[in-house]
C-alpha positions in Angstrom: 133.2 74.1 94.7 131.1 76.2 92.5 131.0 79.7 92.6 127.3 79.7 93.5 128.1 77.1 96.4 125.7 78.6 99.5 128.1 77.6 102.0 130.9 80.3 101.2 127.8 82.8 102.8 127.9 81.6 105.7 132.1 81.8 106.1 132.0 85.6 104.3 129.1 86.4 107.6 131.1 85.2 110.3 134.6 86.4 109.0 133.1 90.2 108.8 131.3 89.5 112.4 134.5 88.2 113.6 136.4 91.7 112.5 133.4 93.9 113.2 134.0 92.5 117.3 137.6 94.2 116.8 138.2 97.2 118.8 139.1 99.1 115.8 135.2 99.1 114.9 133.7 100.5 118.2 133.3 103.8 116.1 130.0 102.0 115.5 129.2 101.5 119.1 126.4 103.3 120.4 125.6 104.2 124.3 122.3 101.7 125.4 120.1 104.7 126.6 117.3 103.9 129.0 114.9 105.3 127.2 115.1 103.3 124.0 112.0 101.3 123.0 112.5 98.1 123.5 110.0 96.8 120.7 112.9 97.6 118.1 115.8 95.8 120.5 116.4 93.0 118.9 115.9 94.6 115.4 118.9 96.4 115.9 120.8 93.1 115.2 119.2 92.4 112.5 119.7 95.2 109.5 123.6 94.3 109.8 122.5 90.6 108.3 120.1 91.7 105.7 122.5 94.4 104.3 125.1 92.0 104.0 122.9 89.6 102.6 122.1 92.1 99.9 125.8 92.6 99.6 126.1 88.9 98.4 123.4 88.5 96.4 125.1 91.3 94.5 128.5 89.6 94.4 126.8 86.8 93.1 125.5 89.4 90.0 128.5 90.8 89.2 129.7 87.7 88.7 127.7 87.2 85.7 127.6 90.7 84.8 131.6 90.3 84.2 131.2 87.1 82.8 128.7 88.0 80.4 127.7 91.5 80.5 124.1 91.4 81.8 122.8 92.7 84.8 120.6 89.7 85.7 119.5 87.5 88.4 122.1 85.0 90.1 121.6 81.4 88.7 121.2 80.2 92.6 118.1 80.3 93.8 119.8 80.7 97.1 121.3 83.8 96.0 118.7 85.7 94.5 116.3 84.9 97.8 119.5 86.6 99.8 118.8 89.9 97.9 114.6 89.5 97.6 114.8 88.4 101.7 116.8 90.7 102.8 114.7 93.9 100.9 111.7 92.7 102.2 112.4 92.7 105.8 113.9 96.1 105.2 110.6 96.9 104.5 109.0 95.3 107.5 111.0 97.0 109.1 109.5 100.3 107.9 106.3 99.3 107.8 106.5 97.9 111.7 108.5 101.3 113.1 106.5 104.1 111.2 103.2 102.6 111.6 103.8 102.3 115.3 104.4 105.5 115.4 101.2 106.2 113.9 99.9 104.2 116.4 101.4 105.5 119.8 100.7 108.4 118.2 96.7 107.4 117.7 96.9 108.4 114.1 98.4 112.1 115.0 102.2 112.1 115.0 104.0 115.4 114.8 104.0 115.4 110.7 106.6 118.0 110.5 109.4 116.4 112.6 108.9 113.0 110.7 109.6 113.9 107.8 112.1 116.6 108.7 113.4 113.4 110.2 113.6 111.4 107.3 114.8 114.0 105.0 118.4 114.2 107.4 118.8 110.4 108.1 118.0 109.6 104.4 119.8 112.8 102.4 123.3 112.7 104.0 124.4 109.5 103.3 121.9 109.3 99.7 124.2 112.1 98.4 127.7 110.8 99.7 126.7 107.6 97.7 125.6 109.6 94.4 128.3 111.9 94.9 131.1 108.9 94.3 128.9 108.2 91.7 129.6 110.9 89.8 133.0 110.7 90.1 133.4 107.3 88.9 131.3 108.2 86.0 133.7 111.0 85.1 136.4 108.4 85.9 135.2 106.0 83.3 134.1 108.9 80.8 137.7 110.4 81.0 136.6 113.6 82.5 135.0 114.7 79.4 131.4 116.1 78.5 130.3 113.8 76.1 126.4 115.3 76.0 125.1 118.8 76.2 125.9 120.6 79.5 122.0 121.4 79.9 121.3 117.6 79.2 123.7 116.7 81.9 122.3 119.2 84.6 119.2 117.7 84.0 120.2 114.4 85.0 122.4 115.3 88.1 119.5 116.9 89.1 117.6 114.0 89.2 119.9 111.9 91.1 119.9 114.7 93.8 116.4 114.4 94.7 117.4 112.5 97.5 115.5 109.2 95.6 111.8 111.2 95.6 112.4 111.4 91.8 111.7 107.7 90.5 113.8 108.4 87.1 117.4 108.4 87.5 119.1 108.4 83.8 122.3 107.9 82.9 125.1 110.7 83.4 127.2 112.2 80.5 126.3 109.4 78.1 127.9 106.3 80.6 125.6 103.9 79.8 124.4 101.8 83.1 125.0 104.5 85.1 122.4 103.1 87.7 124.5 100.0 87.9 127.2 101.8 89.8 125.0 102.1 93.0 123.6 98.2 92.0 120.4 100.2 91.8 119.5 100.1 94.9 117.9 103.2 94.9 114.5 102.0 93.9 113.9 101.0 97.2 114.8 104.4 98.7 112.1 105.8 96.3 109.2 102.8 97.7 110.2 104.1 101.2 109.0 108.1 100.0 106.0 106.2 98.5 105.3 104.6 102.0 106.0 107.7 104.2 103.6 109.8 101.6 101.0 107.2 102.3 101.4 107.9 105.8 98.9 110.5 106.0 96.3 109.6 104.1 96.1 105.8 105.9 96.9 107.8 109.3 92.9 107.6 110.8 93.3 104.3 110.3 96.0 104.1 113.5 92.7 105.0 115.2 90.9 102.3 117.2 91.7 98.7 115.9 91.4 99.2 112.3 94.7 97.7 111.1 94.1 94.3 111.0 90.7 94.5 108.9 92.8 96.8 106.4 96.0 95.0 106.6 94.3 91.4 106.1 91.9 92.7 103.3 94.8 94.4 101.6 96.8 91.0 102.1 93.8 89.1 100.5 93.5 91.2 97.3 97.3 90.9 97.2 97.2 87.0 97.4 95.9 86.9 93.9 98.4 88.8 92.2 101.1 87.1 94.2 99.6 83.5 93.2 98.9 84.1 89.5 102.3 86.0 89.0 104.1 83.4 91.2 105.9 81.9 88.6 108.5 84.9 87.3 108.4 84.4 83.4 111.4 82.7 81.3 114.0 85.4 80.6 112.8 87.7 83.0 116.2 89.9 83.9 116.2 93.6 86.3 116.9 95.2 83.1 114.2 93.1 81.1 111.3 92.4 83.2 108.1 90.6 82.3 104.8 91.9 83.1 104.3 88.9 85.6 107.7 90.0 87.3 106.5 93.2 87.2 103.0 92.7 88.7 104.5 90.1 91.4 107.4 92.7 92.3 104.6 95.2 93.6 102.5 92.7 95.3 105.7 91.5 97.1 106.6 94.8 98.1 103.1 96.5 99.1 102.4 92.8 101.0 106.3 93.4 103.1 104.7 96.9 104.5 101.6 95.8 105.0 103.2 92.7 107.4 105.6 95.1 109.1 102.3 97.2 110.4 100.6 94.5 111.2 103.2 93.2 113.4 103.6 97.0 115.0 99.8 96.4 115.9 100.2 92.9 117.4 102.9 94.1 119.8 101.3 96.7 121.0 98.0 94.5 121.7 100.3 92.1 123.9 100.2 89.1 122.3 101.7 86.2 124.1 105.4 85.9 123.4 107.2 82.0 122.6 110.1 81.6 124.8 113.5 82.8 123.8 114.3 79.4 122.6 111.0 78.7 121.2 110.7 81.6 119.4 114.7 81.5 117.8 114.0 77.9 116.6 110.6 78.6 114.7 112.4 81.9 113.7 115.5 80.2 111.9 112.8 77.2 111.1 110.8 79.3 108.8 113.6 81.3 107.6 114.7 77.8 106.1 111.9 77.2 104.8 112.0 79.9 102.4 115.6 79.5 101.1 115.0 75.3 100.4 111.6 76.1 99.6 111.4 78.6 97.1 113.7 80.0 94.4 112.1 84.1 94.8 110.1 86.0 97.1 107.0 86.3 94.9 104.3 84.1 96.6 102.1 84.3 99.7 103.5 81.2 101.3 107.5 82.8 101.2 105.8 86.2 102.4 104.1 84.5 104.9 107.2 82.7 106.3 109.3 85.7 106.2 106.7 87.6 108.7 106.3 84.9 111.0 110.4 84.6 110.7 109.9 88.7 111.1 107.3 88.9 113.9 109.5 87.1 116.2 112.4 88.8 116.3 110.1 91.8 116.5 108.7 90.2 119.8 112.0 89.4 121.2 113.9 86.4 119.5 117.5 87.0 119.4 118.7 83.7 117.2 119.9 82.3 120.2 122.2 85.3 121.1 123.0 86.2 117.8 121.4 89.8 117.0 122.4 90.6 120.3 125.9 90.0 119.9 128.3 93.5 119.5 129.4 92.4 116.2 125.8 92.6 114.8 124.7 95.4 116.7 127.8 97.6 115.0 127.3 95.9 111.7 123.9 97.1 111.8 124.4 101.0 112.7 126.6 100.7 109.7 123.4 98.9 107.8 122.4 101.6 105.6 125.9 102.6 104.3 126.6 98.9 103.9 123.4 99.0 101.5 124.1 102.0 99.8 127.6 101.7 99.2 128.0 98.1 98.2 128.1 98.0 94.4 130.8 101.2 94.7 133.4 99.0 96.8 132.8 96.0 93.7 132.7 98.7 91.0 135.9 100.0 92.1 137.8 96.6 93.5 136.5 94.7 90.1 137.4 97.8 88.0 141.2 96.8 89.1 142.2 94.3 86.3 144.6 92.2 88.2 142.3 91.8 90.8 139.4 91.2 88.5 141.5 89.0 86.8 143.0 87.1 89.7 138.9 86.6 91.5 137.1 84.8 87.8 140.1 82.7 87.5 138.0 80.3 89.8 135.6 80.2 92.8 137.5 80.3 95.6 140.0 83.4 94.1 136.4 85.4 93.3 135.5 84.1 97.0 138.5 85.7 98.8 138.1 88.9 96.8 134.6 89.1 97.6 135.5 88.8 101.7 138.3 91.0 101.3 135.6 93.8 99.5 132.9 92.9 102.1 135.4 93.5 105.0 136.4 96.9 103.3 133.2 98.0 102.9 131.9 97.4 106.4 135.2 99.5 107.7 133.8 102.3 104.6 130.3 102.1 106.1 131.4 102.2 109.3 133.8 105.5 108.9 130.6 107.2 106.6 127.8 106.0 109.9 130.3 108.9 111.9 130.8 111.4 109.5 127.7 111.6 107.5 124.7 109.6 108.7 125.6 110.1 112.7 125.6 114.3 112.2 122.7 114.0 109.9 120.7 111.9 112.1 121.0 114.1 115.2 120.7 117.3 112.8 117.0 115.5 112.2 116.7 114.8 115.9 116.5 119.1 116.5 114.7 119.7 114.1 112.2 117.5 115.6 113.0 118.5 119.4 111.8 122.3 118.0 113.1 125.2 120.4 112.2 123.6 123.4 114.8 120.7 122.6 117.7 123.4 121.9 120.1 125.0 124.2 118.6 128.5 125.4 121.0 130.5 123.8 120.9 128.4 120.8 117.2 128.7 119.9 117.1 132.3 121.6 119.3 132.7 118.1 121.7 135.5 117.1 
């Protein structure tokens, strides 16, 4: 068994569904309200998967980051499409649930209340993440100032701009900083990019405009994405190519573009497969892409992943399984799974007999990598009701305005 064996996955998945169906995690459970819209259903099973998927492909780069000290791509193809995969349906995700909001809301949404919206379901759990940051920082800098206090302000500040601010330096001279959080954080600062895009490409919700502007947009993209296919040799996160570079944005601009196109396609009607149609090309182009491919960066991966996307999006559950409770929980945890991952292998790794104990082969660095995943759902899951829960319904009055207030509430002191 090799370390980079794709099978251990699969057993890590269904050990942390297995405890996340335990009563002690119905914390995460959330009431089934009749007005929910049931295009996003089935969706709601789904972010659980790709945050864990993220999880591993980050397990995987530790690995080699202890190993060798670089930050780099796993050596398993398998591994790095985990992470690439599960990112890009994140933002299908986004692109399919704010552009139909755009287009229920025929281009006009109330502007204030999404983004008020935003701000409390991103902030709150952004700044718990950062937060532990810092601490381990000062933890691993022996609670010194090792850089002048002006110069460090600086820096904090830029963490704290709730991911808006692209640049986010190291803190009182700890070198890799960013690596703390796995630097995942670029992807909070594409969402901000997307929801300021919002407004300008709002008229566009108008009438039956998307598909002519997502398809042409898709067919400038398909150049990019077929000369840049290829990722150059040595091309690391923390040393990457132009062709990495230039693939990378055509990758992520294409996932958007697919999520909108499927908000539009659902709300036209299409026919939908049957359930068990529809689960078996789902899980068939899904496999495509991970014994096709070794990355995301090519029109025929993106192209599997949205057809894979579109139908869970119309209604595939994977025969049952994003309907399950375990992945419905796992995913209400998703985005405190995703944040906080590389903090539970910073500080389980950081324990030398532990780190010790997992590289002395692959089935040790397998048990301590189940035994962090299973920690860090029961983390996520404690953060979803302290942090994220408050700040989302926080978000949810702001939106609501006086009229969604108690009288004597918004009649105010």
């Amino acid at each position: 068994m090799s370390v980079f064996s794709a099978w251990p996955y699969f057993v890590l998945v269904l050990v942390v569904l297995g405890a996340m169906a335990l009563p002690v995690f119905r914390a995460a459970d959330e009431p089934r309200h009749s007005s929910r819209d049931h295009r996003t259903a089935t969706l709601d099973g789904l972010r659980g998967f790709l945050a864990l998927s993220v999880f591993v492909h980050h397990l995987m780069v530790t690995h080699g980051y202890i190993e060798h000290g670089e930050w780099t791509f796993p050596p398993s193809g398998f591994h790095t499409l985990l992470g690439q995969a599960g990112v890009g349906v994140f933002f299908m995700i986004t692109g399919f649930l704010f552009w139909g909001k755009l287009l229920d809301a025929k281009g006009r949404p109330d502007w204030r209340g999404l983004y008020a919206g935003r701000l409390w379901r991103i902030g709150p759990t952004y700044l718990l993440a950062v937060g532990l940051m810092f601490l381990v920082v000062a933890w691993r800098t022996g609670f010194e100032l090792r850089e002048p206090v002006w110069s460090l302000l600086g820096a904090v500040l830029q963490w704290l701009a709730l991911g808006i601010w692209p640049l986010q330096p190291d803190i009182n001279g700890y070198a890799g900083t960013t690596l703390i959080l796995a630097g995942v954080t670029w992807t909070v600062f594409v969402e901000w990019l997307f929801y300021g895009a919002l407004r300008p490409m709002a008229p566009l919700a108008r009438g039956d405009r998307t598909p002519r502007f997502v398809l042409g947009l898709m067919l400038l993209l398909c150049l990019p994405l077929l000369c840049f296919a290829a990722l150059s040799p040595g091309a690391t996160p923390s040393r990457p190519t132009l062709a990495l570079v230039i693939g990378a944005l055509a990758w992520v601009l294409a996932s958007f573009l697919m999520g909108m196109l499927s908000a539009w396609l659902v709300r036209r009607g299409w026919p939908k497969l049957p359930q068990r149609s529809a689960s078996l090309l789902a899980l068939a182009c899904l496999g495509g892409v991970f014994l096709g491919f070794e990355h995301m960066v090519g029109p025929v991966q993106v192209l599997l992943l949205w057809v894979f996307f579109h139908l869970v999006c119309t209604g595939s559950t994977l025969f049952g399984l994003l309907a399950t409770r375990a992945a419905r929980r796992m995913s209400t945890a998703s985005y405190s799974i995703y944040l906080l991952q590389r903090l539970v292998l910073t500080l389980v790794f950081g324990l030398r007999p532990v780190r010790e104990f997992a590289m002395a082969g692959a089935m040790q660095y397998w048990l301590v990598g189940t035994a962090c995943a299973l920690l860090l759902v029961a983390t996520s899951v404690v953060s979803y009701r302290l942090v994220e829960k408050p700040g989302i319904a926080r978000g949810r009055r702001l939106r609501a305005g006086p009229r969604g207030m108690p009288a004597a509430q918004a009649a105010g002191p």
